[in-house]
C-alpha positions as CSV (number, residue, x, y, z in Angstrom):
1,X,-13.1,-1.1,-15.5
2,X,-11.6,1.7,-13.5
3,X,-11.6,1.6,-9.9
4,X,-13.6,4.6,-9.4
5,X,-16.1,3.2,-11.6
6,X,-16.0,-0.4,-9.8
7,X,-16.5,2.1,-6.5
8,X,-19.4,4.0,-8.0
9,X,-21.3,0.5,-9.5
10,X,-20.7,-1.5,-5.6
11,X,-21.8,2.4,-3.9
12,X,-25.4,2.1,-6.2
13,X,-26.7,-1.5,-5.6
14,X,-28.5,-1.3,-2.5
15,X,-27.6,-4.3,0.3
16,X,-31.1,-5.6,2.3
17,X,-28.4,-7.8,4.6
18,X,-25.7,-6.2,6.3
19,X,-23.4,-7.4,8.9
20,X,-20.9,-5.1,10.6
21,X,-18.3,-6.8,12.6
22,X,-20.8,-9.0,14.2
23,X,-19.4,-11.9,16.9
24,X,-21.7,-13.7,18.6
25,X,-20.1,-15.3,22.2
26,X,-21.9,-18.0,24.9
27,X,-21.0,-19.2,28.2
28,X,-20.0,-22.2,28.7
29,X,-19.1,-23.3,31.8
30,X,-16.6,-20.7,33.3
31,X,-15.6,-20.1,29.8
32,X,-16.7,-18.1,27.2
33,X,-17.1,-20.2,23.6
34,X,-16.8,-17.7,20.3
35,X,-18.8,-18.6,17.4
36,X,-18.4,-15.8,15.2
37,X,-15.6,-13.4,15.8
38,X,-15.8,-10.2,13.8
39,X,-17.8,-11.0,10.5
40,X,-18.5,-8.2,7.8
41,X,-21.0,-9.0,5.3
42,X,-23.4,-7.5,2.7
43,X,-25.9,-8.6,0.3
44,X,-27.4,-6.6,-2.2
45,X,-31.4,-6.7,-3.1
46,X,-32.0,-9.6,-5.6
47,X,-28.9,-11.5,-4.6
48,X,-28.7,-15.4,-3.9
49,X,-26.4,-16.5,-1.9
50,X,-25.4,-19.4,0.0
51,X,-23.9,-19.4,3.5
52,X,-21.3,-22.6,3.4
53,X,-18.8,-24.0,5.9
54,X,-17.8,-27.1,8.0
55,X,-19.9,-28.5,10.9
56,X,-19.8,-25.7,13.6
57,X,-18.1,-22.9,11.9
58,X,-21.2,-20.7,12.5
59,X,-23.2,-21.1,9.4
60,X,-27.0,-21.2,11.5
61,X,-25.8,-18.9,14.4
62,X,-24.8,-16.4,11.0
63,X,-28.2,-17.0,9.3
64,X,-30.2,-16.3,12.5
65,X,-28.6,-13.1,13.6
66,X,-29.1,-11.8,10.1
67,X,-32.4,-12.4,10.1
68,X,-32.8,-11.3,13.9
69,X,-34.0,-13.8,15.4
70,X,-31.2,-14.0,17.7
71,X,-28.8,-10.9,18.8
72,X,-25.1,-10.8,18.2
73,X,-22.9,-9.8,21.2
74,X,-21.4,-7.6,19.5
75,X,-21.5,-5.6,15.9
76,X,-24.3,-4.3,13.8
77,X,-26.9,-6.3,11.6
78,X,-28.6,-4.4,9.4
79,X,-31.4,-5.5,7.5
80,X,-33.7,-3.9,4.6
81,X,-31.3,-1.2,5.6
82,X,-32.7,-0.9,9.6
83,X,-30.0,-1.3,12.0
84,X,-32.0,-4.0,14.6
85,X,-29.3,-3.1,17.7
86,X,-31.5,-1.0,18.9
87,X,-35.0,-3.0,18.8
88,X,-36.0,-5.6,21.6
89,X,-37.5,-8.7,20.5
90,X,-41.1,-7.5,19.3
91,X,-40.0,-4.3,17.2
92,X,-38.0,-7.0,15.6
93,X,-40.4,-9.3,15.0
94,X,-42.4,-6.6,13.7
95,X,-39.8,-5.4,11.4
96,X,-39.6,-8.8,10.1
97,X,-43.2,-8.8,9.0
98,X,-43.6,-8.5,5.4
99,X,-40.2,-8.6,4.9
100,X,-38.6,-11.6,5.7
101,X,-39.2,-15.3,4.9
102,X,-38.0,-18.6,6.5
103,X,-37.6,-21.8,5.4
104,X,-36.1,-24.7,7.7
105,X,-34.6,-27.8,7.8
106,X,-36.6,-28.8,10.6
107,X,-39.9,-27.7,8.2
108,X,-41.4,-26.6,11.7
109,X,-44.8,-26.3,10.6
110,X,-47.5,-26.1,13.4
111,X,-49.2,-29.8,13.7
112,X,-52.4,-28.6,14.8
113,X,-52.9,-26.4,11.6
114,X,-53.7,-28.0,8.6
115,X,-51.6,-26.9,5.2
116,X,-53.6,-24.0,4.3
117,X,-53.5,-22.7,7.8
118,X,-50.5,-23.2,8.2
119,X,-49.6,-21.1,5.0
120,X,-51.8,-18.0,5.9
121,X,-50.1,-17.6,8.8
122,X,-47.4,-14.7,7.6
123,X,-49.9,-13.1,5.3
124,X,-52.1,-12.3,8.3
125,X,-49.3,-11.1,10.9
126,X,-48.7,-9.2,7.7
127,X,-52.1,-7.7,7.9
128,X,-52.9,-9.0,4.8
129,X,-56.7,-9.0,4.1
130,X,-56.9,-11.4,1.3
131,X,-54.5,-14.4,3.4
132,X,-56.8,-17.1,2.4
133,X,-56.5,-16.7,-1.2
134,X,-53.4,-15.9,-0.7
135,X,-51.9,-19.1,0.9
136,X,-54.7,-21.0,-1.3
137,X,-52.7,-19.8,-4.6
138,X,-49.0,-20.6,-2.8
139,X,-50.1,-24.1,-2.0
140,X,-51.4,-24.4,-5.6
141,X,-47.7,-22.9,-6.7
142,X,-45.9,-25.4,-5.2
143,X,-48.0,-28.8,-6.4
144,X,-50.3,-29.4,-3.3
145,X,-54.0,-27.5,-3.9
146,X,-55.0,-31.0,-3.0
147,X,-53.6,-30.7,0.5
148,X,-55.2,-27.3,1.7
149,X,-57.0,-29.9,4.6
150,X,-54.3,-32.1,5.7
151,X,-52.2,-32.1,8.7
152,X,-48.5,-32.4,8.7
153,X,-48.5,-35.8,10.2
154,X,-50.5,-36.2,6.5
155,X,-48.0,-35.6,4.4
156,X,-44.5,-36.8,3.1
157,X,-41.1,-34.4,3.9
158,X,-41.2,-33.7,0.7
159,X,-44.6,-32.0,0.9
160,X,-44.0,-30.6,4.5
161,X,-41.3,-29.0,2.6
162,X,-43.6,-27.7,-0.1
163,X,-45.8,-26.1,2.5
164,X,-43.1,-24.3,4.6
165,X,-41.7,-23.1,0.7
166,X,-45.3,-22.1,0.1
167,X,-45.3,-20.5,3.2
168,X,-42.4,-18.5,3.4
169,X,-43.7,-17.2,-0.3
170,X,-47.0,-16.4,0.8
171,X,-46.6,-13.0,2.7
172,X,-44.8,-12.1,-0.9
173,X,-41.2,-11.3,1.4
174,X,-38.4,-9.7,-0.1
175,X,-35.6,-11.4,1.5
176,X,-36.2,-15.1,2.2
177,X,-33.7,-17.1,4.5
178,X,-33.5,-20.5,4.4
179,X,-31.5,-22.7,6.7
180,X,-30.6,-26.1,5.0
181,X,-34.2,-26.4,3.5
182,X,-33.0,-30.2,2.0
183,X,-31.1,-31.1,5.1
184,X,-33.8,-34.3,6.2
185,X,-34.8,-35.0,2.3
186,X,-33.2,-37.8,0.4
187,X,-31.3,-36.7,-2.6
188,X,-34.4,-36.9,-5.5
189,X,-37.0,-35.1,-2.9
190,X,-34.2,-32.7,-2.0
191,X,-33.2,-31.8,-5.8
192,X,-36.8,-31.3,-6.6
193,X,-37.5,-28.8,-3.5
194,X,-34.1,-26.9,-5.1
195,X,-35.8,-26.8,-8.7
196,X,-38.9,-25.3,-6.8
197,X,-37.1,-22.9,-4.3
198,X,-34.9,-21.1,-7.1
199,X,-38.1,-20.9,-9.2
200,X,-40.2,-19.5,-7.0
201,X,-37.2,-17.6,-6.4
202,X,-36.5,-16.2,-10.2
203,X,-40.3,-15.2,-10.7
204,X,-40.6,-13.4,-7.2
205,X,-37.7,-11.7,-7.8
206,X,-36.6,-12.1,-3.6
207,X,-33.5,-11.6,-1.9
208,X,-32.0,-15.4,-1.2
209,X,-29.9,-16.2,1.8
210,X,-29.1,-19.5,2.9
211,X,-26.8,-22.1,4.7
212,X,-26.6,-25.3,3.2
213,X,-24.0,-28.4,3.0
214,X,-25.0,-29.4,-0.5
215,X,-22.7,-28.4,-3.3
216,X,-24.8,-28.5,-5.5
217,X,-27.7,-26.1,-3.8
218,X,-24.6,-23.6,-3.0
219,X,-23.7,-24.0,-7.1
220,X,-27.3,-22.5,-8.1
221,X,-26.2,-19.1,-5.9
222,X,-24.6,-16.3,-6.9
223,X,-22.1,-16.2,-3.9
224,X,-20.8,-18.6,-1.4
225,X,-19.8,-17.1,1.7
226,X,-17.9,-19.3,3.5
227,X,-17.1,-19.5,6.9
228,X,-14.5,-21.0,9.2
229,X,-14.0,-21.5,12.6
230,X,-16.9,-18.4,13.2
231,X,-14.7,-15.8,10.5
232,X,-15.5,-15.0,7.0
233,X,-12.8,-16.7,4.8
234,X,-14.4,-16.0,1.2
């Protein structure tokens, strides 16, 4: 292949996640501590890719600012192709809405909700009039129709797991984010949630970012970014 036509294929897939030179810097004490220092990224619609690096290179302090949650001190994110420099927290949030899921490590479901509430939650800060069917169906998706009344204090990791998957899915996003969603799961649990999150994944069709330490999680991507010492090495 030419590299005009190489130009003219890269110039016609569209990228949802874009980062332009983006460095993210914190005080710390009377010094100032860089944890990403220029980073250029993009990810096209549809793509699944995995965020990898040591301990501390940057990989959750990346994942956040793509997904603006967080704001990089300097550099552009741009995401479903929206530049967020110019939005304060809200207009981000809002932009967010519909858009973007989240899956954690941390599951970080609310205790007081039970499963199914816990689930309709993105449908109706979506505005989605049909959020109780809606997180009723993901919860059936992901093996736990049983559980619509339980707490999380109910229910194994594995299942808090399911629900935050279920979750992130239900508000039907087109880029999901997910920031080392087997990180407190012993290997079996862990490799199950993978099966589920990538098939969810395939018949949803949704952009797939995420940060992960597990080979074999990163393997099931279509790119591995990785970073090191807060740059973009590969």
């Amino acid at each position: 292949m030419s590299e005009g036509s190489r130009s003219s294929m890269e110039a016609s897939v569209r990228s949802v996640v874009e980062a332009r030179g983006v460095s993210k810097k914190i005080s710390s004490g009377a010094a100032q501590l860089t944890i990403l220092d220029g980073v250029d990224l993009r990810i096209a619609e549809g793509e699944r890719v995995a965020i990898v690096g040591s301990s501390g290179s940057g990989k959750t302090t990346l994942l956040s600012l793509l997904a603006g949650l967080d704001r990089p001190s300097s550099g552009e994110i741009l995401l479903d192709g929206q530049s967020l420099t110019p939005l304060n927290e809200d207009a981000r949030a809002s932009l967010r809405a519909g858009r973007v899921g989240f899956v954690f490590q941390s599951f970080q479901l609310l205790g007081g909700f039970t499963a199914h509430e816990n689930v309709m939650l993105p449908a109706e800060l979506a505005g989605l009039k049909d959020a109780p069917a809606r997180a009723k169906a993901a919860l059936e998706r992901v093996g736990l129709g049983a559980r619509l009344t339980h707490y999380p204090y109910q229910l194994s990791g594995g299942e808090q797991q399911r629900v935050a998957i279920a979750r992130a899915y239900s508000g039907q996003p087109r880029i999901l984010f997910a920031d080392e969603p087997t990180g407190n799961l012993d290997s079996e649990t862990g490799e199950r949630i993978i099966e589920l999150l990538f098939e969810l994944n395939r018949v949803s069709g949704t952009t797939l970012v995420l940060v992960t330490h597990d080979a074999s999680l990163a393997g099931r991507c279509d790119r591995q970014l990785k970073l090191s010492g807060g740059r973009m090495v590969s």
